[in-house]
Structures are given as C-alpha cells and as structure tokens.
PDB file of N, CA, C and O in Angstrom:
ATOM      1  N   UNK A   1     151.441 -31.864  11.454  1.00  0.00           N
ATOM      2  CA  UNK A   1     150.016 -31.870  11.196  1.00  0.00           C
ATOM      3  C   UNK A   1     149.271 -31.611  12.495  1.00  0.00           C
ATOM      4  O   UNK A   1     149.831 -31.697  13.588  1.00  0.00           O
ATOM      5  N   UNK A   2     147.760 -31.235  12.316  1.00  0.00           N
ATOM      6  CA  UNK A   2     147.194 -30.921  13.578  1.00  0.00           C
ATOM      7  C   UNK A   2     146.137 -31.433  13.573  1.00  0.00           C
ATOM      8  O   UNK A   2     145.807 -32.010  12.537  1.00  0.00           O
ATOM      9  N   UNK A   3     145.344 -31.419  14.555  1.00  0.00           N
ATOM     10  CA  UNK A   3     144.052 -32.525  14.820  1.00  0.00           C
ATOM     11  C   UNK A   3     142.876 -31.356  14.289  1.00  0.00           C
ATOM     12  O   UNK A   3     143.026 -30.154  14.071  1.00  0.00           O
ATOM     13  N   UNK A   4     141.720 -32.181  14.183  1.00  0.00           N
ATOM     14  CA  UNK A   4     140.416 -30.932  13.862  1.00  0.00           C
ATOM     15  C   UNK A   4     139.665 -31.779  14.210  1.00  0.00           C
ATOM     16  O   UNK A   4     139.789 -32.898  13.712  1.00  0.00           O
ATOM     17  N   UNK A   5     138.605 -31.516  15.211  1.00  0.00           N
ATOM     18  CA  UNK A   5     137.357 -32.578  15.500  1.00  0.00           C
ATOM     19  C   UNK A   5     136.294 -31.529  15.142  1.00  0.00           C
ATOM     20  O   UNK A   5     136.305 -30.333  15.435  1.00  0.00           O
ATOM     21  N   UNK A   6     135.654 -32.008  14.659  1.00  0.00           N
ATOM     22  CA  UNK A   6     134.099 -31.335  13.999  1.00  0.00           C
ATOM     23  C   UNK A   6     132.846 -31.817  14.780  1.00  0.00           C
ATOM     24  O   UNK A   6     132.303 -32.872  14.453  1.00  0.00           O
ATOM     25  N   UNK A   7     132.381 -31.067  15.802  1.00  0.00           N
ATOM     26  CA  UNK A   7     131.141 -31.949  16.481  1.00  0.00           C
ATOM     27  C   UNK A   7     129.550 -31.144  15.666  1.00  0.00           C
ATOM     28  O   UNK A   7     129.351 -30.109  15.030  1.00  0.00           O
ATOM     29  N   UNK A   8     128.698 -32.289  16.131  1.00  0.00           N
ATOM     30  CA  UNK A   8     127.338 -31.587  15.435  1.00  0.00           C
ATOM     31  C   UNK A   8     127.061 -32.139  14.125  1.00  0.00           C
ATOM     32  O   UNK A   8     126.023 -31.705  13.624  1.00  0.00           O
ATOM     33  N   UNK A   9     127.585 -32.818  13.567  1.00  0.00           N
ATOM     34  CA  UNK A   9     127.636 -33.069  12.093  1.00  0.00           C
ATOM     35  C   UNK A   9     126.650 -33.703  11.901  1.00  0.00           C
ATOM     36  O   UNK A   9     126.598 -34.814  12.429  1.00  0.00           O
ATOM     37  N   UNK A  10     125.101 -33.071  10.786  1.00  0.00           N
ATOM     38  CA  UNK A  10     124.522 -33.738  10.902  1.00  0.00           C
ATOM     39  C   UNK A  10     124.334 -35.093   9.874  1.00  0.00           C
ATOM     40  O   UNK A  10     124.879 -35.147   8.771  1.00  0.00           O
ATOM     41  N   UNK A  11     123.179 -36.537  10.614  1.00  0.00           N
ATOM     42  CA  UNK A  11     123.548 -37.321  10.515  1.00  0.00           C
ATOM     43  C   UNK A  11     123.546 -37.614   8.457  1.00  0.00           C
ATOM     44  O   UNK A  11     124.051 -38.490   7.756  1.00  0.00           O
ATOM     45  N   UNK A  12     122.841 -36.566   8.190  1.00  0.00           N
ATOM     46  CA  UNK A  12     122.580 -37.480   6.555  1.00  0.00           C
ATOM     47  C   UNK A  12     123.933 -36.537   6.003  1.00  0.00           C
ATOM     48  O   UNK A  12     124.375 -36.809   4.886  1.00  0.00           O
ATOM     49  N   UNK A  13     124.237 -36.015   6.379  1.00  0.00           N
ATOM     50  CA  UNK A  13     125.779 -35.234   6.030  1.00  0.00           C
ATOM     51  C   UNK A  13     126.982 -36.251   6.236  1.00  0.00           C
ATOM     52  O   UNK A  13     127.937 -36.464   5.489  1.00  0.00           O
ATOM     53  N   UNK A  14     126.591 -36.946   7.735  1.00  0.00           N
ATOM     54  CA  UNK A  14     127.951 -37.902   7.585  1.00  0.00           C
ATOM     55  C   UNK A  14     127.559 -39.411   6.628  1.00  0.00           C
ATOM     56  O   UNK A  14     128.361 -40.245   6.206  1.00  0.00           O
ATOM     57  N   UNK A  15     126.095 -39.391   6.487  1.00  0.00           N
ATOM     58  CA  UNK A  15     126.110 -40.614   5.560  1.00  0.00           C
ATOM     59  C   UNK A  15     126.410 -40.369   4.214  1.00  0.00           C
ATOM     60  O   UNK A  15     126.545 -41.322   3.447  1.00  0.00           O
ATOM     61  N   UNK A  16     126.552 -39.018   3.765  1.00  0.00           N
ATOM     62  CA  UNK A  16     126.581 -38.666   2.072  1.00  0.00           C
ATOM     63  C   UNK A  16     127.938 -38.850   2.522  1.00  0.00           C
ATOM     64  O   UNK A  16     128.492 -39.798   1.966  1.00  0.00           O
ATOM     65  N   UNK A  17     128.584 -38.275   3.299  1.00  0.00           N
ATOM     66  CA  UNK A  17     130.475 -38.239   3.061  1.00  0.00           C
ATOM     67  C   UNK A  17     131.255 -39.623   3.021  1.00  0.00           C
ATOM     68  O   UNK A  17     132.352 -39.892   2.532  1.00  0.00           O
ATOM     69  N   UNK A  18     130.106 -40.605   3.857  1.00  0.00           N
ATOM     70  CA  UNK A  18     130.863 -41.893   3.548  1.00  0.00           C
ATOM     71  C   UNK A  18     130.202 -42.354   2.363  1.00  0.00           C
ATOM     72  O   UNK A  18     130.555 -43.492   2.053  1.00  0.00           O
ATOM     73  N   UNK A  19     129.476 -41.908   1.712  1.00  0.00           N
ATOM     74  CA  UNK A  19     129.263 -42.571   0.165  1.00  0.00           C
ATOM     75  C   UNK A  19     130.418 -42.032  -0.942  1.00  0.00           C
ATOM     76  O   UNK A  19     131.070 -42.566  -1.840  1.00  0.00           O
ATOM     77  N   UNK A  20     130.300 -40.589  -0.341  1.00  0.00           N
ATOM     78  CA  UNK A  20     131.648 -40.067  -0.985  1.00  0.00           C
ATOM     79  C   UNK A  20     132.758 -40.613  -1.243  1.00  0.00           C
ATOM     80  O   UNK A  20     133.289 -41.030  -2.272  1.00  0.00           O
ATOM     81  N   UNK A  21     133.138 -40.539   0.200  1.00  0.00           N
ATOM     82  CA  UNK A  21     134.776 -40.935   0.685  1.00  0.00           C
ATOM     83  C   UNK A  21     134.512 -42.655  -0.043  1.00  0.00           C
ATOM     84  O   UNK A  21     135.546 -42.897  -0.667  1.00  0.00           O
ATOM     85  N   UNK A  22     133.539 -43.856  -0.168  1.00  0.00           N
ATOM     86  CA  UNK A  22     133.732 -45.177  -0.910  1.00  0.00           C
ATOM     87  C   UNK A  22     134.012 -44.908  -2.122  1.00  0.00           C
ATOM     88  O   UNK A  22     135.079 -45.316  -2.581  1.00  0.00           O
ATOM     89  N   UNK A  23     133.109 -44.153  -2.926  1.00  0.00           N
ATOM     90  CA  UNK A  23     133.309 -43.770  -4.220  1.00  0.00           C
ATOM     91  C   UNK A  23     134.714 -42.802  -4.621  1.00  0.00           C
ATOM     92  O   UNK A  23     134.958 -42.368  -5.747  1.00  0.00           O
ATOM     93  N   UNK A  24     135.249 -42.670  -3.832  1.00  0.00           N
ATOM     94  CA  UNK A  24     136.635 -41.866  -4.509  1.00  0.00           C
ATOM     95  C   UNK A  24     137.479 -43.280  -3.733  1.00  0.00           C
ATOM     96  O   UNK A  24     138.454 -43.384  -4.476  1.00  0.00           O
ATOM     97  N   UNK A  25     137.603 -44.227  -2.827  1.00  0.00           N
ATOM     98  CA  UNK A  25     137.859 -45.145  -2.153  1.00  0.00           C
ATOM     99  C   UNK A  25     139.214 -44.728  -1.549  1.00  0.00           C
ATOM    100  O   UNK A  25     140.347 -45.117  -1.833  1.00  0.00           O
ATOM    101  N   UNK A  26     138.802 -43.855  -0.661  1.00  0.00           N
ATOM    102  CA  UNK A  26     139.356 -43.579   0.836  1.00  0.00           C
ATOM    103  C   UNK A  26     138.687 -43.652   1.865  1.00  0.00           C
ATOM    104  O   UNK A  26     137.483 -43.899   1.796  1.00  0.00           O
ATOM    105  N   UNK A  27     139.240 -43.479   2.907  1.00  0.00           N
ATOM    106  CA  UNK A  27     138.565 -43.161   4.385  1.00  0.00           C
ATOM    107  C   UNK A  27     137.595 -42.073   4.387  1.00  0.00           C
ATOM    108  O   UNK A  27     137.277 -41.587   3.301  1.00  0.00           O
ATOM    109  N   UNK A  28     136.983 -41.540   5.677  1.00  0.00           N
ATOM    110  CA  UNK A  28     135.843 -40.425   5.800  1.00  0.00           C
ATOM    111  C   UNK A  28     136.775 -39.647   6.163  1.00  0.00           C
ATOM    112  O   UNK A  28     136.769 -38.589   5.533  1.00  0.00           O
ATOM    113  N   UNK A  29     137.790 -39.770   7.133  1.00  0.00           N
ATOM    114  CA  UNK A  29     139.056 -39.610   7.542  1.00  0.00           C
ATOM    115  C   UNK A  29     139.462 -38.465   6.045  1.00  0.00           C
ATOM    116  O   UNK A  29     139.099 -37.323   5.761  1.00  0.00           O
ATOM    117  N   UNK A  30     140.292 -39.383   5.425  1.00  0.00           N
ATOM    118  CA  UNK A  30     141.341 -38.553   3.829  1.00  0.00           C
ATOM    119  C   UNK A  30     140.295 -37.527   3.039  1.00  0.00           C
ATOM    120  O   UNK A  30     140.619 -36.507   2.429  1.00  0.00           O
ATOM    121  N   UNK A  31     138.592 -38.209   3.256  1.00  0.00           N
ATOM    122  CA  UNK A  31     137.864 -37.566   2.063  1.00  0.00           C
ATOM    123  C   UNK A  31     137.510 -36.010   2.706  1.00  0.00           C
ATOM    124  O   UNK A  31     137.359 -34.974   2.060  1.00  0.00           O
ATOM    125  N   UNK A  32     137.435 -36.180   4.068  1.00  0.00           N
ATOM    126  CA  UNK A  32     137.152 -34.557   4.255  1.00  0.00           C
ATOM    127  C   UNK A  32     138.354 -33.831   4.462  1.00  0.00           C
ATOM    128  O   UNK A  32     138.231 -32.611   4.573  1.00  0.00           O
ATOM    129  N   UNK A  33     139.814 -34.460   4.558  1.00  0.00           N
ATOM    130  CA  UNK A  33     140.776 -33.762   4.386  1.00  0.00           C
ATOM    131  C   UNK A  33     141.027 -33.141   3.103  1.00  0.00           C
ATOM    132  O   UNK A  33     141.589 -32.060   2.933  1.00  0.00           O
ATOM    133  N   UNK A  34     140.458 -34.089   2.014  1.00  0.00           N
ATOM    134  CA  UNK A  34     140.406 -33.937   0.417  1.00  0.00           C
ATOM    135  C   UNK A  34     139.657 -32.237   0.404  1.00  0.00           C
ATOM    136  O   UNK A  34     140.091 -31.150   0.023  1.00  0.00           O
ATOM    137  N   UNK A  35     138.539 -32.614   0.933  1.00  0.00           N
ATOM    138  CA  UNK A  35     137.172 -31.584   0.675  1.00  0.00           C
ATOM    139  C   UNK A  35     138.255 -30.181   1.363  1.00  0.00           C
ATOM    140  O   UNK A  35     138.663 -29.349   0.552  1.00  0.00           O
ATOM    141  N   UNK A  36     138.567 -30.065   2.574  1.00  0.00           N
ATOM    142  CA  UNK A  36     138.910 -28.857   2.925  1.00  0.00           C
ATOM    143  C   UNK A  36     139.859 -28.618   2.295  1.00  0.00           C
ATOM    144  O   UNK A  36     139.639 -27.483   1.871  1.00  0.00           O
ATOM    145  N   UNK A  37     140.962 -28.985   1.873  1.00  0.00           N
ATOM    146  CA  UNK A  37     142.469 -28.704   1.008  1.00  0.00           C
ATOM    147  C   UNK A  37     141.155 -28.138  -0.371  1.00  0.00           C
ATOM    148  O   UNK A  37     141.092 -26.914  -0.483  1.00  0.00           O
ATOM    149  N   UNK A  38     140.669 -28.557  -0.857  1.00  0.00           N
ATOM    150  CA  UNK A  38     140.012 -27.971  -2.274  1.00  0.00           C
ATOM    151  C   UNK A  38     139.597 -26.483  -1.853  1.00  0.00           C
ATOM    152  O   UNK A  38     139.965 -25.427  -2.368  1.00  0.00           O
ATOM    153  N   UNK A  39     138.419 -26.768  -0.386  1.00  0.00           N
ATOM    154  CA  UNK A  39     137.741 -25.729  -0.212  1.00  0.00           C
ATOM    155  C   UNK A  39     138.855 -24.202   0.038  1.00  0.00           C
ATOM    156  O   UNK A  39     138.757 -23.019  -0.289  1.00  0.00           O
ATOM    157  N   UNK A  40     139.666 -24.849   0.627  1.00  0.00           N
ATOM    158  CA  UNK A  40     140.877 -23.263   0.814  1.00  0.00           C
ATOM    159  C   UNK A  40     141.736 -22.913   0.048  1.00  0.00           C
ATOM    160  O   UNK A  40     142.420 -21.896   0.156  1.00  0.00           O
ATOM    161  N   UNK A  41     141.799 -23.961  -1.055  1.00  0.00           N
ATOM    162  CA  UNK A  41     142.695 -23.836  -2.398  1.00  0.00           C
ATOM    163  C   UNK A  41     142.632 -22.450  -3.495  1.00  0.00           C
ATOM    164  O   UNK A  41     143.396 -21.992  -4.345  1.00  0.00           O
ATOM    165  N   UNK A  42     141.588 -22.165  -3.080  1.00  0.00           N
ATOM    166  CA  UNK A  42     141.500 -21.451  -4.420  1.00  0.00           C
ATOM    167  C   UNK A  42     140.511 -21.363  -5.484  1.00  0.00           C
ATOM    168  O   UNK A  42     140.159 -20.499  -6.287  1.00  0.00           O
ATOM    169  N   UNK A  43     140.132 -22.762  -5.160  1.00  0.00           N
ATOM    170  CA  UNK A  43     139.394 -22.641  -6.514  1.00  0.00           C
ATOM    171  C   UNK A  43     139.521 -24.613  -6.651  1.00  0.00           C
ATOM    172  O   UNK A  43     140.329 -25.490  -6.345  1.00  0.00           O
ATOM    173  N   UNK A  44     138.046 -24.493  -7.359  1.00  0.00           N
ATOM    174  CA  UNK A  44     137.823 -26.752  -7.332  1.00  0.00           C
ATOM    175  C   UNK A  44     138.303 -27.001  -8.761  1.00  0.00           C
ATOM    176  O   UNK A  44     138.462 -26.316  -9.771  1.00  0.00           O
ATOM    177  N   UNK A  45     138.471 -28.313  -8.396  1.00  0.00           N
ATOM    178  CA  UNK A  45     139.186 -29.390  -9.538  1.00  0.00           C
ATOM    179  C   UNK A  45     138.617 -28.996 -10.766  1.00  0.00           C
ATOM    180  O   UNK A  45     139.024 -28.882 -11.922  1.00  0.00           O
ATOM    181  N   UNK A  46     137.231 -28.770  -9.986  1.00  0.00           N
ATOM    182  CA  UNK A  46     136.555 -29.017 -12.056  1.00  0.00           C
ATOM    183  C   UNK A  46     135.951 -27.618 -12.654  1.00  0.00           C
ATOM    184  O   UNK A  46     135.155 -27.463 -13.580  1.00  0.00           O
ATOM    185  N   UNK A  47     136.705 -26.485 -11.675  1.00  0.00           N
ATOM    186  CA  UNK A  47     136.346 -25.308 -12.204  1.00  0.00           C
ATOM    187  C   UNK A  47     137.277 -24.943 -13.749  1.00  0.00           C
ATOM    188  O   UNK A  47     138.401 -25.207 -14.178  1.00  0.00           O
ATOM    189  N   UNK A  48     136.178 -24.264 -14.191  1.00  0.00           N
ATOM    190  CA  UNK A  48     136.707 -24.214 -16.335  1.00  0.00           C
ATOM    191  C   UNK A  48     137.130 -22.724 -15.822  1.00  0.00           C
ATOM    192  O   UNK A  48     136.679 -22.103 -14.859  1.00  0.00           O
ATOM    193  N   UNK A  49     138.335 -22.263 -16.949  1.00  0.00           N
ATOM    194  CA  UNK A  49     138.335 -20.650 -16.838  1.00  0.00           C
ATOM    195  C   UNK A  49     137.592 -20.390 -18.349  1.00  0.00           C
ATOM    196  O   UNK A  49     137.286 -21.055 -19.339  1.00  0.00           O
ATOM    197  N   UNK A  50     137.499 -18.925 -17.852  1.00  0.00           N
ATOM    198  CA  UNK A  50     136.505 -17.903 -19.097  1.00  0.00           C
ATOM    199  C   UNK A  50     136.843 -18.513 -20.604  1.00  0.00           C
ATOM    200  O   UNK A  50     136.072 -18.932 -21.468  1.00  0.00           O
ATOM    201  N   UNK A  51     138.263 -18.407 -20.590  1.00  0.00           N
ATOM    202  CA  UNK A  51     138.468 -19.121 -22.097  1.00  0.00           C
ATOM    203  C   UNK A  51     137.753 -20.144 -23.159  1.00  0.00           C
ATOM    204  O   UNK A  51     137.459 -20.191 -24.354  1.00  0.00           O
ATOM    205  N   UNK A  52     137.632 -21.168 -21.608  1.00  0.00           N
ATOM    206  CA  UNK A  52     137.560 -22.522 -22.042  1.00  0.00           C
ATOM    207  C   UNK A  52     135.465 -22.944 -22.096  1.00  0.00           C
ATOM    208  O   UNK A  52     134.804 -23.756 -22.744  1.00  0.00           O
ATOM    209  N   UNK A  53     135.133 -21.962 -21.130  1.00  0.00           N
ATOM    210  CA  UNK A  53     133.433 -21.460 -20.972  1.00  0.00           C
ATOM    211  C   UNK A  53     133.454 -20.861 -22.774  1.00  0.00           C
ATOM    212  O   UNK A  53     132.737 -21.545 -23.503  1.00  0.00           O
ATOM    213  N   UNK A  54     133.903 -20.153 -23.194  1.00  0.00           N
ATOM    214  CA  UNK A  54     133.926 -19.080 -24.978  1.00  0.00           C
ATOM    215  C   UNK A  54     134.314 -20.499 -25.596  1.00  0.00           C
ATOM    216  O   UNK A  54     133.822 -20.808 -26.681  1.00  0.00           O
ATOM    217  N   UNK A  55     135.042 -21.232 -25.046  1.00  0.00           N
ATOM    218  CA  UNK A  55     135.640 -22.418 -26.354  1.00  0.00           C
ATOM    219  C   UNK A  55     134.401 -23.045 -26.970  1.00  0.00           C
ATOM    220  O   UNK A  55     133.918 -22.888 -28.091  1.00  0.00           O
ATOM    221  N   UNK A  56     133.938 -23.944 -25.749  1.00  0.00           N
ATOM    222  CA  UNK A  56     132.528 -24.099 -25.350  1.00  0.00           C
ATOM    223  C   UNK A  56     131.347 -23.756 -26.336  1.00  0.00           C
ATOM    224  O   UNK A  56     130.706 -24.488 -27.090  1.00  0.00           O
ATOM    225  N   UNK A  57     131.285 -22.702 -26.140  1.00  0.00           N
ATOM    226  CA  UNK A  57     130.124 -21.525 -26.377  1.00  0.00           C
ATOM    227  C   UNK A  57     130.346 -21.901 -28.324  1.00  0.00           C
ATOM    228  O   UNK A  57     129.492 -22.358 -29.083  1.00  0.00           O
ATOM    229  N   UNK A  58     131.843 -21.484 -28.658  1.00  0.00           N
ATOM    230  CA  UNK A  58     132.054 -21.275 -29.884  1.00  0.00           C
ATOM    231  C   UNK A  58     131.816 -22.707 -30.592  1.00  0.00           C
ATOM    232  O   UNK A  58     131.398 -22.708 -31.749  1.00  0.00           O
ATOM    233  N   UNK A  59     132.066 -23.896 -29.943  1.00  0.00           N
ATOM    234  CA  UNK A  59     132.153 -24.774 -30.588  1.00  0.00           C
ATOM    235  C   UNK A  59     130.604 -25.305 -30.609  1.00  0.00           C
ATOM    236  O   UNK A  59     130.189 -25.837 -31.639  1.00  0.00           O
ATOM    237  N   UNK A  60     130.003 -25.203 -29.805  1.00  0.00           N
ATOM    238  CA  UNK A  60     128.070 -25.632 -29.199  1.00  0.00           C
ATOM    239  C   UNK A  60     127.402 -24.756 -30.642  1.00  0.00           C
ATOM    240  O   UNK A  60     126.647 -25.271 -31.466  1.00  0.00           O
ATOM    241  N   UNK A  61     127.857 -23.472 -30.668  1.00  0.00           N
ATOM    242  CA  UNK A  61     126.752 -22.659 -31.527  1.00  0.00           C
ATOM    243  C   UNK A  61     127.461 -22.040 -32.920  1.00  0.00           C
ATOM    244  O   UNK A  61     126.782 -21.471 -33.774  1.00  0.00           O
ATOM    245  N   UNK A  62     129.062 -22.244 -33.052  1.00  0.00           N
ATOM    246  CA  UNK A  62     129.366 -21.929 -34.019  1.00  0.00           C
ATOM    247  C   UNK A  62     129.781 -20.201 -33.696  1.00  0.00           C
ATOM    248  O   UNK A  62     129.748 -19.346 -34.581  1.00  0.00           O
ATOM    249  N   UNK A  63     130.061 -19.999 -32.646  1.00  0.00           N
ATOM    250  CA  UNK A  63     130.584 -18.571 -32.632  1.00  0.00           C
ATOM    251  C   UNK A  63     129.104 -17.598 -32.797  1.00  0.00           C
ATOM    252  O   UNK A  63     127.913 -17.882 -32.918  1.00  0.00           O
ATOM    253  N   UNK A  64     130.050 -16.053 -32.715  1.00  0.00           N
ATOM    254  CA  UNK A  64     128.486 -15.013 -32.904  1.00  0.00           C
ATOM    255  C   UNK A  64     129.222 -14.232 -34.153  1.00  0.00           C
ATOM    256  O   UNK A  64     130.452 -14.223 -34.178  1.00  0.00           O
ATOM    257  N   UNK A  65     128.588 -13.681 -35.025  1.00  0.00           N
ATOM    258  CA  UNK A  65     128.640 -12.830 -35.709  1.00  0.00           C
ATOM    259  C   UNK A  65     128.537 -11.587 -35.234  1.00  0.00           C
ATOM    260  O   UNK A  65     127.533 -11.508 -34.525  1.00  0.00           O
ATOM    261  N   UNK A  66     129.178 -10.487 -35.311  1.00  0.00           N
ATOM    262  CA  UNK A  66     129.325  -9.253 -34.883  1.00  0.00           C
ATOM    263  C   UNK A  66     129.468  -8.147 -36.582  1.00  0.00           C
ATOM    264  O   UNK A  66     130.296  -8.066 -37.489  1.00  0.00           O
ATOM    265  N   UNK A  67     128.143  -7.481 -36.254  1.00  0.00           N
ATOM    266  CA  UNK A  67     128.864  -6.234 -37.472  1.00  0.00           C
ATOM    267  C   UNK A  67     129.289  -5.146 -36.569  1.00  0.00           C
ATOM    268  O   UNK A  67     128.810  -4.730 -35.514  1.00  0.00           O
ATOM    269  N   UNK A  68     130.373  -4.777 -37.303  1.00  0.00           N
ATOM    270  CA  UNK A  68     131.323  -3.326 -36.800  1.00  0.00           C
ATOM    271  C   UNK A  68     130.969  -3.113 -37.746  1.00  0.00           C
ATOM    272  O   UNK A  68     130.692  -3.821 -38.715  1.00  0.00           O
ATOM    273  N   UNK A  69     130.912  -1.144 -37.391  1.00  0.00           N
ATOM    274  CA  UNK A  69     131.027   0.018 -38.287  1.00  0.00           C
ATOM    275  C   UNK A  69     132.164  -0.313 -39.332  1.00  0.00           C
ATOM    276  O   UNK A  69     133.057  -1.107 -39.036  1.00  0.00           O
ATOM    277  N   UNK A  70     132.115   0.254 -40.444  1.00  0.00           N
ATOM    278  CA  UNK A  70     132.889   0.607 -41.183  1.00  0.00           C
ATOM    279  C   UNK A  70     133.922   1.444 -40.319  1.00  0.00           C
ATOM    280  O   UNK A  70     133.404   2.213 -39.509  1.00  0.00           O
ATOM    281  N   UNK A  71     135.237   1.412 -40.368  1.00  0.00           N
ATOM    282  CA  UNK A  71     136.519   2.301 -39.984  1.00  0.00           C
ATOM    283  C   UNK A  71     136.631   3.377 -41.415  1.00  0.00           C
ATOM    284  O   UNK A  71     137.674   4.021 -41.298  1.00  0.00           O
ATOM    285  N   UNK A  72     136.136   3.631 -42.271  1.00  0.00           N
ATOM    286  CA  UNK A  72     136.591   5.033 -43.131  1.00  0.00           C
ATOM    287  C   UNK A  72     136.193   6.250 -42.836  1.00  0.00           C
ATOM    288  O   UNK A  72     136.305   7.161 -43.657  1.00  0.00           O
ATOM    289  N   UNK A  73     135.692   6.421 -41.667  1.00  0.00           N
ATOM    290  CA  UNK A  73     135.011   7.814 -41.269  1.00  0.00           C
ATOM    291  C   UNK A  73     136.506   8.174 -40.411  1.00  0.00           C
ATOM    292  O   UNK A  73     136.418   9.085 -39.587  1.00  0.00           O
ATOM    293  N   UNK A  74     137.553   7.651 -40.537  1.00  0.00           N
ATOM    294  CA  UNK A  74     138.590   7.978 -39.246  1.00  0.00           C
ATOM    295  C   UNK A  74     139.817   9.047 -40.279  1.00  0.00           C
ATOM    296  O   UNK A  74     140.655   8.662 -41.094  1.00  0.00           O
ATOM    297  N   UNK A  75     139.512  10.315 -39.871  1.00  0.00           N
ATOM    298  CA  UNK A  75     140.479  10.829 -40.428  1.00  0.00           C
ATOM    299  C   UNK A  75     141.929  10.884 -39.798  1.00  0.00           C
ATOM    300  O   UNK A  75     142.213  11.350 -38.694  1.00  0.00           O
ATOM    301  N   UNK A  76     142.971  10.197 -40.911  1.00  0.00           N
ATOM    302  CA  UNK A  76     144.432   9.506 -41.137  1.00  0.00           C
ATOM    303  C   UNK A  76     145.247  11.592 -40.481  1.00  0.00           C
ATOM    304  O   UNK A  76     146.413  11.912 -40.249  1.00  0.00           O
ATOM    305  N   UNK A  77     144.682  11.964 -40.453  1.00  0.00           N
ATOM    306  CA  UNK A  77     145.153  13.281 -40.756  1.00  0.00           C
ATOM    307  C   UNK A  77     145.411  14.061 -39.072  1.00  0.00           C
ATOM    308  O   UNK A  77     146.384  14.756 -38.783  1.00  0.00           O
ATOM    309  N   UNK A  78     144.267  13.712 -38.146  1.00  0.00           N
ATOM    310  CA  UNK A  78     143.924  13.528 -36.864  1.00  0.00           C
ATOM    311  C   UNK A  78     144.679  12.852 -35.866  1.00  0.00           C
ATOM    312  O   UNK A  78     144.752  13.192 -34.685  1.00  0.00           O
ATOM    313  N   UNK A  79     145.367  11.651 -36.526  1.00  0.00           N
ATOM    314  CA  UNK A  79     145.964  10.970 -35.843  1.00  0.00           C
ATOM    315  C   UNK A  79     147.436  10.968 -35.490  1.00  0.00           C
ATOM    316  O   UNK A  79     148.094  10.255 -36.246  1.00  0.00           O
ATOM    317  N   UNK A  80     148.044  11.508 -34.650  1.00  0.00           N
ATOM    318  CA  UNK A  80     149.018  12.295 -33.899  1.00  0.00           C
ATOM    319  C   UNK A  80     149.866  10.578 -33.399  1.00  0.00           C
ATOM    320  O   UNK A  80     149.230   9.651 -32.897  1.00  0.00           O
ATOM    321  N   UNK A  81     151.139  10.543 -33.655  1.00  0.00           N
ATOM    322  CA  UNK A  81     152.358   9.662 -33.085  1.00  0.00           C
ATOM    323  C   UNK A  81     152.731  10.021 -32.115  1.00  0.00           C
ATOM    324  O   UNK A  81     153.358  11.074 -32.234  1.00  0.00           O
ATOM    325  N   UNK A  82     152.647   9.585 -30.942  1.00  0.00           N
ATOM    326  CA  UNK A  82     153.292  10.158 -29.778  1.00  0.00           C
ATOM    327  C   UNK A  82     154.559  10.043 -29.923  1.00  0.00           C
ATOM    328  O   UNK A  82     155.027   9.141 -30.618  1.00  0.00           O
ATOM    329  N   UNK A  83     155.270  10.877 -29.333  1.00  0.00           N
ATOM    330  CA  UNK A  83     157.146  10.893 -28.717  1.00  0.00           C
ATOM    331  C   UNK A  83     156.808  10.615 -27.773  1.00  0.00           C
ATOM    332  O   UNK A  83     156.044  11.206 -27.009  1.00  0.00           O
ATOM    333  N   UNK A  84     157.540   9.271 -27.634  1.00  0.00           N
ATOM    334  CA  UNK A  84     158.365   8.955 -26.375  1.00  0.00           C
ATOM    335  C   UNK A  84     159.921   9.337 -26.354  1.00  0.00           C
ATOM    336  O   UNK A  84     160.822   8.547 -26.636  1.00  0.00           O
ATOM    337  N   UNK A  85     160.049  10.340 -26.069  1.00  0.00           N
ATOM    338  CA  UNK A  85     161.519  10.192 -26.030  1.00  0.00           C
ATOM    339  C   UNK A  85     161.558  11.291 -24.529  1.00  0.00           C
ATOM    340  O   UNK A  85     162.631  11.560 -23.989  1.00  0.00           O
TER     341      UNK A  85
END
C-alpha cells in the first residue's frame, strides 16, 4: 500500500466527510479510501443500468403503446435467402 496526503482540503469538506465516514461508522481515514476505490471503479454502488431505468419506467406508467405499420405491403416474392456456403 502507499501513502496519499491531500493538503488544502477545505474546511466544510472535511466536516461533511467526518459526518460521512460516522454515518457509514468508519474512520475519515477508510471513508475516503471508500470514496476513491468507488471513484476509479468504474462506476458507483447505486448506479441502475438502462434495463432496470425501462423496468422502472414500465412499472411507474404501465409501459408505452406503440402503433407499427401494418407488415402486408412486404412483398414475400422480393425477399431473397442468402447462401452462405
């Protein structure tokens, strides 16, 4: 492991991080080790993917209704099978 000293920090920044760091009940120490491991991760704990944002959506409003065209204008006759061979 390696050291990181952070100077400058200002002061209502280090008082929110120790409200933080009580409320998850660690050190100021573990909680900004917490914060940077998230911040370079990738991506945060409580991020939703697209799926689960539509799950959401579908279950809040009941989905959307969509009219599509009718498909009988497609002539069967036009439509060519490729070879793969």
């Amino acid at each position: 492991m390696s050291t990181l000293t952070i100077r400058k920090v200002d002061e209502e920044v280090k008082k929110r991080l120790q409200v933080r760091a009580a409320e998850n009940g660690r050190s100021m120490e573990a909680e900004v080790r917490a914060i940077l491991g998230e911040a370079v991760a990738g991506g945060k704990p409580n991020e939703v993917s697209l799926g689960e944002v539509m799950a959401e959506f579908r279950r809040r409003t009941g989905g959307v209704e969509v009219d599509l065209p009718p498909r009988d204008d497609m002539d069967d006759s036009d439509r060519r099978i490729p070879d793969f061979s």
